[in-house]
C-alpha positions as protocol buffer text, in pm:
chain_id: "A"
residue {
  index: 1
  type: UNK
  ca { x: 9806 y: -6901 z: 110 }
}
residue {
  index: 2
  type: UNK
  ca { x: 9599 y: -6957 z: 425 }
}
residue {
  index: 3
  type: UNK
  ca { x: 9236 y: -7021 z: 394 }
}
residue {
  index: 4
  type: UNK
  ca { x: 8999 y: -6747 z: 476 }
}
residue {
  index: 5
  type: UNK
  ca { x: 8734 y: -6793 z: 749 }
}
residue {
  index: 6
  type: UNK
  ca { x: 8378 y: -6853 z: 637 }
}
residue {
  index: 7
  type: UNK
  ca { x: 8013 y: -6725 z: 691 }
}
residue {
  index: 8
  type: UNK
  ca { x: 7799 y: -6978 z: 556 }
}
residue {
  index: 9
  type: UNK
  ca { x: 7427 y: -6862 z: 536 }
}
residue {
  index: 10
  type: UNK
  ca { x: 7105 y: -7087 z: 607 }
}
residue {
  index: 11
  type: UNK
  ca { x: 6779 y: -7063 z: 643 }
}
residue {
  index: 12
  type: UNK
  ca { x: 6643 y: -7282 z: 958 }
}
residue {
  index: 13
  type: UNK
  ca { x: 6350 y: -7125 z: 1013 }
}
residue {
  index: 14
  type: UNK
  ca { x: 6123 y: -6935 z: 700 }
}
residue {
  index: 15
  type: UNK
  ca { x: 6283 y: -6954 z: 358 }
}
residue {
  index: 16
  type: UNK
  ca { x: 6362 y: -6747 z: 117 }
}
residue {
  index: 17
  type: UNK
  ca { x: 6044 y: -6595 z: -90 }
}
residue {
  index: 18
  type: UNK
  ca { x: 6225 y: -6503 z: -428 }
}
residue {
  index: 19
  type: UNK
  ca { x: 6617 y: -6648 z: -515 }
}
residue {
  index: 20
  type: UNK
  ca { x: 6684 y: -6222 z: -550 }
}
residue {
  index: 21
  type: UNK
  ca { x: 6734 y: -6279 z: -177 }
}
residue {
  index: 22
  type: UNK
  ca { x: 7050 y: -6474 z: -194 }
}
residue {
  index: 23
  type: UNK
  ca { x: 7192 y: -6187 z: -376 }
}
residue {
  index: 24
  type: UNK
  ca { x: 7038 y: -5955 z: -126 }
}
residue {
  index: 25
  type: UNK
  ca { x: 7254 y: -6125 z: 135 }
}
residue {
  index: 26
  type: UNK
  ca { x: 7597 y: -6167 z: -21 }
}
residue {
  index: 27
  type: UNK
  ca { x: 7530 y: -5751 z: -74 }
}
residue {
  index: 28
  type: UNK
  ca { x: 7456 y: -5732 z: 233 }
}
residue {
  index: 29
  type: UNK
  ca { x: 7692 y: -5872 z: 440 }
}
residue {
  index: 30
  type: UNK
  ca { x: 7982 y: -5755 z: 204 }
}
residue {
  index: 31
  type: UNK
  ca { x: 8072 y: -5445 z: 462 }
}
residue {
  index: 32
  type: UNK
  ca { x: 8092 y: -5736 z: 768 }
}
residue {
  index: 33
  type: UNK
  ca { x: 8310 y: -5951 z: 557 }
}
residue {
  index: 34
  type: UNK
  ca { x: 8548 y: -5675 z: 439 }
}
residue {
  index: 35
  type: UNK
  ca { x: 8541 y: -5559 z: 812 }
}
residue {
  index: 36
  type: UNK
  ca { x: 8629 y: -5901 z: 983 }
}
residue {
  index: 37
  type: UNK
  ca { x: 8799 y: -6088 z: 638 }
}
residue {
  index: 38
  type: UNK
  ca { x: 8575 y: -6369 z: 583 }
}
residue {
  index: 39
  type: UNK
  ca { x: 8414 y: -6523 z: 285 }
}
residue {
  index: 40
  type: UNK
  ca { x: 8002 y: -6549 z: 249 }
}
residue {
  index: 41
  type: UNK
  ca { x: 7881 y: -6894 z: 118 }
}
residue {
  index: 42
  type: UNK
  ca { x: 7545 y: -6880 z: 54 }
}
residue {
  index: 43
  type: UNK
  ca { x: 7333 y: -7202 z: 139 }
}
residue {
  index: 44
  type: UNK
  ca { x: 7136 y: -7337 z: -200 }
}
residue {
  index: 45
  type: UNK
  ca { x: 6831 y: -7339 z: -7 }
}
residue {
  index: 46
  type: UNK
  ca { x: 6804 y: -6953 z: -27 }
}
residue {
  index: 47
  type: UNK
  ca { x: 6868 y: -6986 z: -452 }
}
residue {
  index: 48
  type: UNK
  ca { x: 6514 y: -7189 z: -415 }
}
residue {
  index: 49
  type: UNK
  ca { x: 6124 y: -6940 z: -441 }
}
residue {
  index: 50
  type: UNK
  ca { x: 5875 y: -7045 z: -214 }
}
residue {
  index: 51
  type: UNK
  ca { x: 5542 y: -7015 z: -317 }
}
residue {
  index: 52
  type: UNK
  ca { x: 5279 y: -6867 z: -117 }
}
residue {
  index: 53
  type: UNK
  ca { x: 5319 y: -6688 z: 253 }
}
residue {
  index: 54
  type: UNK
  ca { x: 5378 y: -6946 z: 544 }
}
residue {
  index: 55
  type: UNK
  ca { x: 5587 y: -7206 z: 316 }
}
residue {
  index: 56
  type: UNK
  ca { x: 5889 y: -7365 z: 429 }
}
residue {
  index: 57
  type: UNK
  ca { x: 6155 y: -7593 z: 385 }
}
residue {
  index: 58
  type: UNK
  ca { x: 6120 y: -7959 z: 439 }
}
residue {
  index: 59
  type: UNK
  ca { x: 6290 y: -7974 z: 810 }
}
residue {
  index: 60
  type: UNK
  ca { x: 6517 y: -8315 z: 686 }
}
residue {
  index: 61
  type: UNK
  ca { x: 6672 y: -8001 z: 411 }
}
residue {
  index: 62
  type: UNK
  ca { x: 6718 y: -7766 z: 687 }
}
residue {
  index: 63
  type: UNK
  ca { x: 6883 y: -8006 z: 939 }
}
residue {
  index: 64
  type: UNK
  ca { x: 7114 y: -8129 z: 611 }
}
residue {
  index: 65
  type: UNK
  ca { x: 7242 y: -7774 z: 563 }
}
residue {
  index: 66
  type: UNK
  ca { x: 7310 y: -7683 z: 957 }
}
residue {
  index: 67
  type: UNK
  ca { x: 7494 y: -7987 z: 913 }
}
residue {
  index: 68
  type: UNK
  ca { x: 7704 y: -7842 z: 661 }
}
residue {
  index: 69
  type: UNK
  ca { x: 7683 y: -7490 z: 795 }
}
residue {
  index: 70
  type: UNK
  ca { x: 7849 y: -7622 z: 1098 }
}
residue {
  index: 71
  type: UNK
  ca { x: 8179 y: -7679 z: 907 }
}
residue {
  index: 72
  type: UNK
  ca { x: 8246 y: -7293 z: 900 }
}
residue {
  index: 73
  type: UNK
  ca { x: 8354 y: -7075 z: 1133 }
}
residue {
  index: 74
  type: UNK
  ca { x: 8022 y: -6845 z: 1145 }
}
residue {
  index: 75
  type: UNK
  ca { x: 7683 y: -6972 z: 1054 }
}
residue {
  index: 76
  type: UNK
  ca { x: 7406 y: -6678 z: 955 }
}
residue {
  index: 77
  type: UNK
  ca { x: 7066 y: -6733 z: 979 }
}
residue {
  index: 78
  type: UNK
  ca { x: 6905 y: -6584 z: 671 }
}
residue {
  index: 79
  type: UNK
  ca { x: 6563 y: -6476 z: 894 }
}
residue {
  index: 80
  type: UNK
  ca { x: 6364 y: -6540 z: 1173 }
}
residue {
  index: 81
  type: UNK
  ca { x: 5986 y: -6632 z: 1145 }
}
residue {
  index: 82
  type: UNK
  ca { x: 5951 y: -6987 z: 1285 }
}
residue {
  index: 83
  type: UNK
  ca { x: 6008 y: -7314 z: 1241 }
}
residue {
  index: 84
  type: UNK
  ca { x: 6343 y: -7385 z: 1439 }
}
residue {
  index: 85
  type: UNK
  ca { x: 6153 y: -7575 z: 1672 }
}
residue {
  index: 86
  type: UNK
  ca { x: 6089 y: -7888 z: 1384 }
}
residue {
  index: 87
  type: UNK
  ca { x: 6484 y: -7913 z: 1359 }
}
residue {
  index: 88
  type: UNK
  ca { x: 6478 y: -8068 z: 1702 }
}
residue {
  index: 89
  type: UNK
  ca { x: 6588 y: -8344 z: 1820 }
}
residue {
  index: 90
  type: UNK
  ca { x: 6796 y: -8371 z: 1493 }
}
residue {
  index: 91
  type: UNK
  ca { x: 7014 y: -8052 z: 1561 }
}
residue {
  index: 92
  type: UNK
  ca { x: 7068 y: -8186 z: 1907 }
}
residue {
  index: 93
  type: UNK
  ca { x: 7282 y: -8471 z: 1757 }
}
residue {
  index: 94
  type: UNK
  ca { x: 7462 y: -8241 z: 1509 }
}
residue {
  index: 95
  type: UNK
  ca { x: 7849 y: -8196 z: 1571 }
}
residue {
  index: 96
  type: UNK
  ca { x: 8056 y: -7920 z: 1479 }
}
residue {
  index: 97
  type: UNK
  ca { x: 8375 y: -7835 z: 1302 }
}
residue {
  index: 98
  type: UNK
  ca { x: 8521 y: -7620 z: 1627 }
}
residue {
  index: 99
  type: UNK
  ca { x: 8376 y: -7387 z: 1759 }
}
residue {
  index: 100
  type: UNK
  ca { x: 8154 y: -7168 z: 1532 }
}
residue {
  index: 101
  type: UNK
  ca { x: 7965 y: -6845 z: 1600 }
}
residue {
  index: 102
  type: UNK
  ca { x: 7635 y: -6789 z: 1521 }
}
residue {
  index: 103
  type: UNK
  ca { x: 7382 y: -6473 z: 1380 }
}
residue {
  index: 104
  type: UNK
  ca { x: 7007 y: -6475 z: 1406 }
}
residue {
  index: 105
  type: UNK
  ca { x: 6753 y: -6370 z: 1620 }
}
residue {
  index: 106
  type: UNK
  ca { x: 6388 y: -6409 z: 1726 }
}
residue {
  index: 107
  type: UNK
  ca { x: 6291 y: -6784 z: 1590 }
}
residue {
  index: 108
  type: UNK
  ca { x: 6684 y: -6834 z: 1602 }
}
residue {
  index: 109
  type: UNK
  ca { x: 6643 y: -6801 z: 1996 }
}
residue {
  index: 110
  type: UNK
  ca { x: 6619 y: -7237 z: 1927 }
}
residue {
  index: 111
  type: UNK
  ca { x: 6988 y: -7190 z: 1809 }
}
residue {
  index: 112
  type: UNK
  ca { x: 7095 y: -6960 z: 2089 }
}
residue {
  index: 113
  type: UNK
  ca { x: 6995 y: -7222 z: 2291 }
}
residue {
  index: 114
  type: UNK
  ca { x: 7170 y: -7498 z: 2159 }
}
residue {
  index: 115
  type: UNK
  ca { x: 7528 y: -7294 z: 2071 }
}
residue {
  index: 116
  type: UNK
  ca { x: 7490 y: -7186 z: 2454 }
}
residue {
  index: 117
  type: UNK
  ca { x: 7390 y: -7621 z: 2552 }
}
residue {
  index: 118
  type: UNK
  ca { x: 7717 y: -7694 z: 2326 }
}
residue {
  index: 119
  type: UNK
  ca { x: 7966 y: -7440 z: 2428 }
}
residue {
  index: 120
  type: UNK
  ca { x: 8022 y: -7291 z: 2090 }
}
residue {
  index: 121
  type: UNK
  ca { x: 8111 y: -6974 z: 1972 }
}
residue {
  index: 122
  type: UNK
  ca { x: 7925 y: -6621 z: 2045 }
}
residue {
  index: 123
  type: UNK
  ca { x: 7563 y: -6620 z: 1872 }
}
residue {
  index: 124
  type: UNK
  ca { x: 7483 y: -6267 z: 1762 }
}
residue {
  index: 125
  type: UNK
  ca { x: 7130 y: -6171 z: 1827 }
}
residue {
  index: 126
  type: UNK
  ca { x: 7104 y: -6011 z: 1490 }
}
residue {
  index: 127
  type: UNK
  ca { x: 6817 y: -5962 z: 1243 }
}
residue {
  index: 128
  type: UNK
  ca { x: 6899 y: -5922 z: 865 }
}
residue {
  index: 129
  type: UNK
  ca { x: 7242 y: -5759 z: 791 }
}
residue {
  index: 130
  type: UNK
  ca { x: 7192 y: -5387 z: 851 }
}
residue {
  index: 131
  type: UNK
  ca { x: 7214 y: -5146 z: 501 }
}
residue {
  index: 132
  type: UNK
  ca { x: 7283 y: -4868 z: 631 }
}
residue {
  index: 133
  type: UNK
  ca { x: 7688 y: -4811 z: 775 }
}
residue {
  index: 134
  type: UNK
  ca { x: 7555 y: -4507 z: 970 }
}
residue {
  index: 135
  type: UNK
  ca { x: 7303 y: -4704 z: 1207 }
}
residue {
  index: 136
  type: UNK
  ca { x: 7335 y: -4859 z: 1567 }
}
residue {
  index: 137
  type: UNK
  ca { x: 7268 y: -5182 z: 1416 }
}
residue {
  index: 138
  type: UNK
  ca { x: 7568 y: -5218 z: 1195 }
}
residue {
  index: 139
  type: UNK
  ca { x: 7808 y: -4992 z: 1434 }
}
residue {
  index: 140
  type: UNK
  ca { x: 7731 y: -5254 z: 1717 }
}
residue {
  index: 141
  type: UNK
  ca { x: 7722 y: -5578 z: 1450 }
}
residue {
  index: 142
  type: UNK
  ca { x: 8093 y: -5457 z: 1384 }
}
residue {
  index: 143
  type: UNK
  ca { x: 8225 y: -5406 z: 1699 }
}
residue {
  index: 144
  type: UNK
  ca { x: 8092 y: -5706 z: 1836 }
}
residue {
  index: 145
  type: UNK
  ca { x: 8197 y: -5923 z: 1546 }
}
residue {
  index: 146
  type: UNK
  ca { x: 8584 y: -5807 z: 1541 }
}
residue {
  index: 147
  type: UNK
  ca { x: 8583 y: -5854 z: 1916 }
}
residue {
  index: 148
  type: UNK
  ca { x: 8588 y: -5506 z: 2081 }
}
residue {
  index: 149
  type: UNK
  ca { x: 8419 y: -5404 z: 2343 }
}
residue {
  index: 150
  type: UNK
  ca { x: 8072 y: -5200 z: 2369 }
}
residue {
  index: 151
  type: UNK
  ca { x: 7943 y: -4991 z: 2605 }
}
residue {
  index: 152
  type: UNK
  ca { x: 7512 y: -4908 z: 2643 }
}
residue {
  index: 153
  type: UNK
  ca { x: 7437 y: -4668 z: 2860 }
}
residue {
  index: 154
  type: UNK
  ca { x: 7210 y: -4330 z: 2889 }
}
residue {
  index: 155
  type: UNK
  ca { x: 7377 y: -4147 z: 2587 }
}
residue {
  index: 156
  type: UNK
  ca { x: 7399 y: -4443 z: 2429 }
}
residue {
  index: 157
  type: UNK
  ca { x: 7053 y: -4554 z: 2469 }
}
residue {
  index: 158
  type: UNK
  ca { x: 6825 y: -4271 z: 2604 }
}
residue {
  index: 159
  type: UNK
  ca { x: 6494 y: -4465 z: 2575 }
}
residue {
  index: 160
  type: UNK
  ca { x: 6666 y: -4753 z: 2850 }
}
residue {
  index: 161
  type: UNK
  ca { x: 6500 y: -4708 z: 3186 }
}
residue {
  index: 162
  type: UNK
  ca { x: 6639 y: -4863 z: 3524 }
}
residue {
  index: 163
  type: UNK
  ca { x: 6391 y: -5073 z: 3707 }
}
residue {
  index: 164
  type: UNK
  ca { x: 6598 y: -5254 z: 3973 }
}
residue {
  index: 165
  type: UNK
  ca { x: 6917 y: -5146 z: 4153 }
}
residue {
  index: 166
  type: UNK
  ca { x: 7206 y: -5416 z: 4159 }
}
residue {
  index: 167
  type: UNK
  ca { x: 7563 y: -5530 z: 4001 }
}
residue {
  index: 168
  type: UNK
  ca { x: 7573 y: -5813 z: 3805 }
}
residue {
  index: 169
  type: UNK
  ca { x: 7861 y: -6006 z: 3634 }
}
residue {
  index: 170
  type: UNK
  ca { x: 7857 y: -6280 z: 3378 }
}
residue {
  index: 171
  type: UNK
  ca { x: 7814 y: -6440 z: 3016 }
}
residue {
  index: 172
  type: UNK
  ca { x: 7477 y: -6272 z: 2850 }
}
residue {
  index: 173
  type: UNK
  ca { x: 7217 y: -6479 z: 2714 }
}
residue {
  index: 174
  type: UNK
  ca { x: 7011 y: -6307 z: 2447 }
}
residue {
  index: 175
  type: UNK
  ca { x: 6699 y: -6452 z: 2323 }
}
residue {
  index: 176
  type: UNK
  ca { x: 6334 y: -6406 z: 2211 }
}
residue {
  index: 177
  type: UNK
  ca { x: 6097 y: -6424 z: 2569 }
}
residue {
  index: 178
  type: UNK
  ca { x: 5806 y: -6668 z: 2393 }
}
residue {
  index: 179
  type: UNK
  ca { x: 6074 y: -6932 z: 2203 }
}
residue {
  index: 180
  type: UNK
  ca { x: 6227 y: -6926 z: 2536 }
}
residue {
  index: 181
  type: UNK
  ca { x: 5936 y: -6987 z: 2727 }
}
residue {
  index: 182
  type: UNK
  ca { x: 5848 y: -7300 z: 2455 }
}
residue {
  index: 183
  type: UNK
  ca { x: 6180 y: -7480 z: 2549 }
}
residue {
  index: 184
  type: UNK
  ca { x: 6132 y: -7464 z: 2895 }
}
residue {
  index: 185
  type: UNK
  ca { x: 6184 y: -7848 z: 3013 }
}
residue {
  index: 186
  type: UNK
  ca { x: 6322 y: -7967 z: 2657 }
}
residue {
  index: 187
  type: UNK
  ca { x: 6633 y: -8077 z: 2634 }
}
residue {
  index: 188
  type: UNK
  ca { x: 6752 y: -7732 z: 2489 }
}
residue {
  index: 189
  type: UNK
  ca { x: 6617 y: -7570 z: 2826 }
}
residue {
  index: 190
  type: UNK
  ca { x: 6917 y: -7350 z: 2887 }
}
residue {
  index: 191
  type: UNK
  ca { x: 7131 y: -7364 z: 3218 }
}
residue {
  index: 192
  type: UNK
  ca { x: 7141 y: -6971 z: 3304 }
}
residue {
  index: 193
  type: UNK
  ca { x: 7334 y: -6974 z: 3626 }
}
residue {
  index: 194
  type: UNK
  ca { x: 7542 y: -6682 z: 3637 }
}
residue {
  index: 195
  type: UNK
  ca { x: 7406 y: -6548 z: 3337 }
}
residue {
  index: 196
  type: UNK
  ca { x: 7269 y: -6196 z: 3245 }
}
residue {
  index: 197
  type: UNK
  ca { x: 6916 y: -6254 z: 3050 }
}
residue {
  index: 198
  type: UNK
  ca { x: 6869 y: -6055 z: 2778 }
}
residue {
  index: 199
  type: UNK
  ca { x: 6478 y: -6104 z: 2654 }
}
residue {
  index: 200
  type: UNK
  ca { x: 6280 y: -5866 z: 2413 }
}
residue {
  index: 201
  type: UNK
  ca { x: 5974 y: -5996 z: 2206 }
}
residue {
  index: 202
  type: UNK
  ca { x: 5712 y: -5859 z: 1958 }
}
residue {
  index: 203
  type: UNK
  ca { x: 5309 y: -5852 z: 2009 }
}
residue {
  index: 204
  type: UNK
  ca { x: 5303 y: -5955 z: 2344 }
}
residue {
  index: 205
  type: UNK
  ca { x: 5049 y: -5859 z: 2586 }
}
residue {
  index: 206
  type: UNK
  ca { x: 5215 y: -5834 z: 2916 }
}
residue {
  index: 207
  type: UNK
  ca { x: 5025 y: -6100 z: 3060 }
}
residue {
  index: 208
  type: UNK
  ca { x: 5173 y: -6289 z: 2853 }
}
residue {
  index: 209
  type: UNK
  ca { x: 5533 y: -6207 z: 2903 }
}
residue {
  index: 210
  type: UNK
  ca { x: 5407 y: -6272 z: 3298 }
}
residue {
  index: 211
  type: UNK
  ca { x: 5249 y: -6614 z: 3196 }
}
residue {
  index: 212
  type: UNK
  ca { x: 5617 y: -6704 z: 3008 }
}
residue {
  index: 213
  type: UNK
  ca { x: 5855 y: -6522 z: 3289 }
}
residue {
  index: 214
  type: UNK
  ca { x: 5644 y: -6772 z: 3511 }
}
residue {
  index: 215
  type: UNK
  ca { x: 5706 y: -7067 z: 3318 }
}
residue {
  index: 216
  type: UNK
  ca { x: 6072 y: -7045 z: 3284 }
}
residue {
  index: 217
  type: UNK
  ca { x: 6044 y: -6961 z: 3692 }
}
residue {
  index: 218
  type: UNK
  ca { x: 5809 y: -7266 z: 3755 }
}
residue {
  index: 219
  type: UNK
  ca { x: 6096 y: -7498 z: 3520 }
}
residue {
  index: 220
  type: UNK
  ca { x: 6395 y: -7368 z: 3709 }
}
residue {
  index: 221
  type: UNK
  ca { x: 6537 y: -7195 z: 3430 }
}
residue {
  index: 222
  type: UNK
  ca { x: 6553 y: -6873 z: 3612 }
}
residue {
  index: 223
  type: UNK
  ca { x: 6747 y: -7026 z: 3879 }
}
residue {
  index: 224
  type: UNK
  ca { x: 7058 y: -6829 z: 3949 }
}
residue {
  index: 225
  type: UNK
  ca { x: 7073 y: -6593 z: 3686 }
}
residue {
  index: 226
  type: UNK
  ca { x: 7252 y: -6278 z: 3794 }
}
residue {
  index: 227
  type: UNK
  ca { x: 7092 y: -5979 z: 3588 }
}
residue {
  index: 228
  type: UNK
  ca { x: 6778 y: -5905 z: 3363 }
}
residue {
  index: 229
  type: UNK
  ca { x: 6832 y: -5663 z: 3047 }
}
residue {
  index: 230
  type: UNK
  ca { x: 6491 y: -5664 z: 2861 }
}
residue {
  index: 231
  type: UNK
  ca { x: 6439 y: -5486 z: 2489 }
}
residue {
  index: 232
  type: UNK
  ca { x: 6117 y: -5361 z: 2350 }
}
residue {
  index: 233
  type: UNK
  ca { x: 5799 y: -5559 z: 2475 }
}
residue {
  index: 234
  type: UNK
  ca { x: 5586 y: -5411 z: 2153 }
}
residue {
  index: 235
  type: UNK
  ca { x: 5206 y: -5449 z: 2158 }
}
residue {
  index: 236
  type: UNK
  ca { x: 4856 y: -5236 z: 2051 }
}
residue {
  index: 237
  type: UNK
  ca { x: 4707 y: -5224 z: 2367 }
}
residue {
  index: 238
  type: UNK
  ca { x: 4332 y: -5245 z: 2345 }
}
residue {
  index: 239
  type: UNK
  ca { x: 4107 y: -4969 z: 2474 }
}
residue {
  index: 240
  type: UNK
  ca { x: 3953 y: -5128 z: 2784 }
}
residue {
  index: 241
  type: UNK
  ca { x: 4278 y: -5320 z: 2925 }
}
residue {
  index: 242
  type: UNK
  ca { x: 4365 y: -5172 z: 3265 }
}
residue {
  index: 243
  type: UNK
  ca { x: 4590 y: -5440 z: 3418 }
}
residue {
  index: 244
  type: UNK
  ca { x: 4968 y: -5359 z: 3460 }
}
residue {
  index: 245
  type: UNK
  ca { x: 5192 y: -5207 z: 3165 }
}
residue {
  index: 246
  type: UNK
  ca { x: 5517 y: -5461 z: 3090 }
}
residue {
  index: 247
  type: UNK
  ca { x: 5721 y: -5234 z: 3259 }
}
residue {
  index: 248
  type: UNK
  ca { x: 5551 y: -5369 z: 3621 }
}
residue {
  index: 249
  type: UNK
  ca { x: 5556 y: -5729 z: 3504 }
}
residue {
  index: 250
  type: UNK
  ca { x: 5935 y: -5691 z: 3462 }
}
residue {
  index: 251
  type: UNK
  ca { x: 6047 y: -5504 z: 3744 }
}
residue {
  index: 252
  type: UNK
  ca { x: 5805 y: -5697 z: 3977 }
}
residue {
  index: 253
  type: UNK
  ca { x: 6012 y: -6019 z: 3798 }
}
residue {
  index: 254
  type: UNK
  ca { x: 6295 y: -5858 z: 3902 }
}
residue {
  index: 255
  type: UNK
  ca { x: 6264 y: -5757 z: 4259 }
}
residue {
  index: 256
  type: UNK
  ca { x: 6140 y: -6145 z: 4302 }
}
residue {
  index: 257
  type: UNK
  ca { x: 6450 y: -6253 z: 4184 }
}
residue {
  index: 258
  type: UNK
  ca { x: 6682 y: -6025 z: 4348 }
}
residue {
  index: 259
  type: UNK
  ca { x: 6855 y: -5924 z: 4066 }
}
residue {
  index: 260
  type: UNK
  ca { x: 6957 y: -5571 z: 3881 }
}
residue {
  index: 261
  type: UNK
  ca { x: 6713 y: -5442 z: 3562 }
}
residue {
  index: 262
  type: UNK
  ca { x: 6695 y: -5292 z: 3270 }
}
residue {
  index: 263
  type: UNK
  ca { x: 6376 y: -5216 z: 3030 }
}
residue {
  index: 264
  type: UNK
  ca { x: 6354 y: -5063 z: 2649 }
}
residue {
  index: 265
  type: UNK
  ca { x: 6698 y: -5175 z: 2582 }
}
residue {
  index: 266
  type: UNK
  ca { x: 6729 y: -5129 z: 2195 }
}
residue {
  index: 267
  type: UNK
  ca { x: 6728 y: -5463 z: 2058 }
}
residue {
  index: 268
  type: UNK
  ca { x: 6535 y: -5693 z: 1919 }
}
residue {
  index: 269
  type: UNK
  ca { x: 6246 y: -5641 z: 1699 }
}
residue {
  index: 270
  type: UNK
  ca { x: 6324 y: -5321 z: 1548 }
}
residue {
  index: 271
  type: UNK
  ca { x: 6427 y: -5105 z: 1282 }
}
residue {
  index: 272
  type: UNK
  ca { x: 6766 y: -5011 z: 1417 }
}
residue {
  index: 273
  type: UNK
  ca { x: 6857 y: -5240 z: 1686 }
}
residue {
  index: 274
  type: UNK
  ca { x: 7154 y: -5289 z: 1880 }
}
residue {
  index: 275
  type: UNK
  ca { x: 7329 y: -5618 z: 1841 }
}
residue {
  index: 276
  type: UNK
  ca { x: 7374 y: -5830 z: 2139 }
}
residue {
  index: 277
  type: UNK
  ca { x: 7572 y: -6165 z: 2163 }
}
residue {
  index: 278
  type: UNK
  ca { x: 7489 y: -6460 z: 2361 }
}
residue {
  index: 279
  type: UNK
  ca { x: 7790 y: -6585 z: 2574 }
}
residue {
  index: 280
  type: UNK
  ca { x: 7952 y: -6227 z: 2597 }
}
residue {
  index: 281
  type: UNK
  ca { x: 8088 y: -6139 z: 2870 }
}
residue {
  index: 282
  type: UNK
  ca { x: 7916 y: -5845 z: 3042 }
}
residue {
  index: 283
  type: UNK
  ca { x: 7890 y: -5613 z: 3364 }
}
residue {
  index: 284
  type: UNK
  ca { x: 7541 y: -5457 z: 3420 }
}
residue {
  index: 285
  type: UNK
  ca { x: 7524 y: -5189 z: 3713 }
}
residue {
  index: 286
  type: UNK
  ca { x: 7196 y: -5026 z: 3789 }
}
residue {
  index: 287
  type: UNK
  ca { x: 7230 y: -4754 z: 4086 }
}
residue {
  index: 288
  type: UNK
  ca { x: 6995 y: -4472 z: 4175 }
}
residue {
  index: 289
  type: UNK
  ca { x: 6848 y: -4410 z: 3820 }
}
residue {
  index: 290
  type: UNK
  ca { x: 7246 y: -4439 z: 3631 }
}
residue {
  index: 291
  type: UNK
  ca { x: 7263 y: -4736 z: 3446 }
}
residue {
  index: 292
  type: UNK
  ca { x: 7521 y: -4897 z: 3239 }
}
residue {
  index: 293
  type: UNK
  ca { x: 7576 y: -5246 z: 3035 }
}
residue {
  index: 294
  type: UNK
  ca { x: 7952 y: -5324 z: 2933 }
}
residue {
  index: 295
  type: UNK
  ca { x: 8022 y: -5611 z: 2667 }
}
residue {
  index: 296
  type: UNK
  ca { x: 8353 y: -5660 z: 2698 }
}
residue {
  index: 297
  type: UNK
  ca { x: 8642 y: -5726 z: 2442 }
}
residue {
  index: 298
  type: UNK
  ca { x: 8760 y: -6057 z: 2396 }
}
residue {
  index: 299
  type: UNK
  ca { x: 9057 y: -6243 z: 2170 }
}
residue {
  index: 300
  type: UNK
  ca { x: 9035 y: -6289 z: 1862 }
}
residue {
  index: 301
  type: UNK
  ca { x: 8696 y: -6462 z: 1698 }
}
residue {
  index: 302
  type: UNK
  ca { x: 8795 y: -6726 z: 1430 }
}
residue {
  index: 303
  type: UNK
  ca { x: 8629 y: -6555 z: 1171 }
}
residue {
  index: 304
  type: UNK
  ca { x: 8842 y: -6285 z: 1219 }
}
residue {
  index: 305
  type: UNK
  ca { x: 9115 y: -6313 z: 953 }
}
């Protein structure tokens, strides 16, 4: 009998805060693995209770179990937070089995980074598994998982508004705007020609999504991309600010660099967000107010069974 594909689950960035969570996950992500026919594996990290908010794993555990994570055919990361950044330059020199995919998002932007540097597998930007079957999050998770296509547009996603005219063509990168920003002339700096840039991030002021859209510029890592499809930009805005609302910042970004845009894309931090996946192929087309982002199928992902 043929072995079945595996989702291993880590934790590379916060830990688990009670060993209930481990459980929590294999419930979880039973509808995904009965959908695409692979086995969870659970990392021993998340049977572990951390003590106390901010704790983590010792970074020498995490980079040991990424290690062994990258045997499988799809790693999970068990949450955000942060703390990807201390498993560098140690995951830089870690070799995998394949070609695995990948699932994680915000902090996990570090990993986007280096499964786009490597040439692995699709890496899902995907928060926790979703709970509930009827929701955008686990209809597009699915989809995007088995290999099918998606299509976002203005039924799909009314709150989406256009903010720069253009056709664009090419693999998406997906990541979190500030992580991005922090890896800008690292070794894990990203090479985005021909990409589509998918960025979203949480309690940002808009200068500072300027400040970090100007720091990938000023590093060359904007060089050549082909399309801009930003998320939610979510911040309290105090009373007496009166500079420029994100949406300016980002279509002013993208009339500088020539390319077609999107803003309040659902994805990201969220309760309900759409599932995006780094190294997709995608069209974006943005013409007189219609707008439209199409993921496209692809063959068969090896944790597909």
């Amino acid at each position: 009998m043929p072995r079945r594909p595996v989702c291993y689950v880590t934790a590379p960035s916060w830990p688990a805060r009670s060993p209930s969570e481990a459980d929590e996950m294999r419930s979880a992500l039973a509808p995904m693995a009965e959908a695409c026919g692979f086995e969870v594996r659970i990392s021993p990290l998340l049977e572990r209770a951390w003590a106390g908010h901010g704790a983590w794993t010792d970074p020498a555990e995490r980079i040991a179990d990424l290690k062994l994570a990258l045997r499988h055919e799809l790693v999970w990361a068990h949450r955000g937070g942060f703390g990807c950044v201390q498993l560098l330059p140690g995951a830089l020199r870690l070799k995998a089995r394949g070609r695995p995919g990948f699932a994680g998002y915000s902090d996990n932007t570090v990993l986007h980074a280096l499964w786009w540097k490597n040439g692995w597998d699709e890496a899902f930007y995907s928060g926790r598994p979703p709970r509930s079957p009827s929701s955008r999050h686990h209809a597009s998770l699915r989809a995007l998982l088995r290999g099918e296509d998606l299509l976002c547009d203005a039924q799909t996603c009314p709150s989406t508004r256009p903010l720069g005219d253009g056709h664009a063509e090419g693999r998406l990168f997906v990541g979190c705007l500030s992580v991005l920003a922090h890896l800008a002339g690292t070794p894990l700096q990203p090479d985005l020609r021909g990409a589509i840039l998918c960025l979203e991030d949480i309690d940002e002021k808009p200068y500072s999504v300027e400040f970090a859209l100007s720091q990938l510029h000023l590093a060359g890592a904007l060089t050549g991309i082909r399309g801009l499809a930003c998320g939610f930009f979510t911040y309290t805005e105090k009373n007496d600010y009166a500079g420029p609302h994100v949406d300016a910042v980002l279509a002013r970004w993208a009339e500088r660099l020539g390319v077609p845009c999107v803003d309040r894309l659902p994805f990201g931090h969220l309760d309900d967000h759409l599932v995006l996946p780094t190294g997709r192929q995608a069209v974006l087309d943005v013409r007189r107010g219609r707008w439209s982002l199409h993921l496209q199928a692809r063959a068969k992902p090896p944790w597909v069974a």
